[in-house]
N, C-alpha and C positions, 0 to 999 in steps of 0.2 A: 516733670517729664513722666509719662507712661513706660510700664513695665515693657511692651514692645518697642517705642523707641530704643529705652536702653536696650533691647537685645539687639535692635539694627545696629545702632552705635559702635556695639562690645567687636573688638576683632584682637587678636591676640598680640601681644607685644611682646618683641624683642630685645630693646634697649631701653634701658630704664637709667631715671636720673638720682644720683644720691642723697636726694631728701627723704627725711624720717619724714615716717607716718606720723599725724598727729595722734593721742591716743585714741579720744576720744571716735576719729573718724574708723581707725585699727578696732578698736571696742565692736563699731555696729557693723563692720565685717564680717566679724567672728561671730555677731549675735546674730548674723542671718544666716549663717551655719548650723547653730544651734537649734533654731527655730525651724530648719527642714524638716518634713514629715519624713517620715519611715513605716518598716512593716511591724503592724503590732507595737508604734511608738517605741519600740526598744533601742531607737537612738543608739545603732551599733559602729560608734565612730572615734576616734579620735583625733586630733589636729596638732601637729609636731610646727613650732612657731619657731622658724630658726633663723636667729640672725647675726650667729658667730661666723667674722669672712673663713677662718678656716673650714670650718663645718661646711658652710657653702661652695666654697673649691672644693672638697670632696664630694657634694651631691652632684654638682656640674660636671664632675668625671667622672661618675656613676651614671648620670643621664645623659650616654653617648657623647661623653664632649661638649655638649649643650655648653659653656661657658658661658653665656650671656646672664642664666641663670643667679648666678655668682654677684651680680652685678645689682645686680635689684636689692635694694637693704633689707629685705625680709622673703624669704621660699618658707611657702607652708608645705607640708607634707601630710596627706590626708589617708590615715592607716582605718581597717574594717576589721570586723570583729564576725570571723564566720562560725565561731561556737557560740555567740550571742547576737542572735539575731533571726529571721522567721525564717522557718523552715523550707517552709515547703509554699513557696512563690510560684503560682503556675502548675503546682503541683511536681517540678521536678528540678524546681533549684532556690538556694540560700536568697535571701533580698539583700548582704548585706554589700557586693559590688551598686545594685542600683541606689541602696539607702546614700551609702557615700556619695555616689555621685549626685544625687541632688541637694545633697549638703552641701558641695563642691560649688556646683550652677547655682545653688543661691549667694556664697561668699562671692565668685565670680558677675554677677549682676549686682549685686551691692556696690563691689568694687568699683565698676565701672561709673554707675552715678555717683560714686564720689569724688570720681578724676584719676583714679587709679586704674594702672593696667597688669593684665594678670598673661599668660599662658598654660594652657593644658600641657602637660609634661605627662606623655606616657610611657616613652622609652626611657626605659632606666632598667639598671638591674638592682631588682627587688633585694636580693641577698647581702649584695655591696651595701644600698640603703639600710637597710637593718643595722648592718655592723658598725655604719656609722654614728646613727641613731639611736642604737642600741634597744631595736624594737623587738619585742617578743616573739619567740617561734609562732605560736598560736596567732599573731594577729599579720594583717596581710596592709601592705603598702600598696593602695588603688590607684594614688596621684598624687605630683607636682605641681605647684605654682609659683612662681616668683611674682610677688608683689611691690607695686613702687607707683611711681607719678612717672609714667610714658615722656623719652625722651625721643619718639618719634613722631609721624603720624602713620601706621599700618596702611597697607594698600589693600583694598578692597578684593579678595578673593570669590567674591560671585556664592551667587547660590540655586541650587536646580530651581527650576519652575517648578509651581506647588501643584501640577498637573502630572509631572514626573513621580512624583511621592505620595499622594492621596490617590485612592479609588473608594469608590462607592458602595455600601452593601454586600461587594465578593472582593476575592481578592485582585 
């Protein structure tokens, strides 16, 4: 399957079934994580693999009530590292929100070819997170995912025409 199929495919999941990941399939998730580019390669990231159920009723009531969350045998939590990491992006900000996140979009497409369904989890409060996971002051909580094998099938939420979002040579 091409990298654009799977991205028409990927739609977010809500309800996930209680099968273990295999490892091996768990392995080349995480390895497509790793393998995301960053600024100046300094891979400023780390990945909180959490699949204790208490742990996870606490992240699900840290992320708005999300309980669905909870449900999935595995929520990664994807922390950034904004004292290590390039500076000066653009010339007026840190790279290490966008490094994460294409560490994130690459486990999240992996995921999906391999029959897994994931969700972006961005509401949450950061602070609650930390204290559950016991993250450092210094590093910052970017995203959530719960991971698992889709016990649904998502409904197709549309997406703009690509006349809406491209222009040509100006803005």
């Amino acid at each position: 399957m091409s990298v654009l199929d799977i991205i028409k495919e990927r739609k977010s999941v809500r309800k996930y079934k209680e099968d273990s990941i295999p490892e091996e399939v768990f392995f080349r998730v995480l390895e497509a994580a790793r393998l995301a580019p960053s600024g100046k390669n300094l891979q400023p990231w780390k990945f909180i693999i959490v699949k204790d159920r208490t742990l996870k009723e606490e992240l699900a009531e840290a992320s708005a009530g999300q309980f669905f969350i909870a449900k999935a045998p595995v929520i990664i939590v994807a922390c950034g590292f904004p004292d290590y990491c390039y500076a000066d992006m653009g010339r007026y900000m840190k790279s290490w929100s966008v490094d994460v996140t294409i560490a994130v979009e690459h486990l999240i497409l992996v995921a999906q070819d391999e029959g897994l369904g994931t969700c972006w989890i961005g509401s949450f409060e950061e602070q609650d997170v930390k204290s559950i996971l016991n993250v450092p002051e210094n590093v910052k909580v970017l995203a959530l995912t719960p991971l698992g094998y889709p016990d649904e099938e998502p409904r197709d939420r549309g997406r703009k025409a690509l006349e809406e979002i491209v222009s040509y040579d100006t803005f």
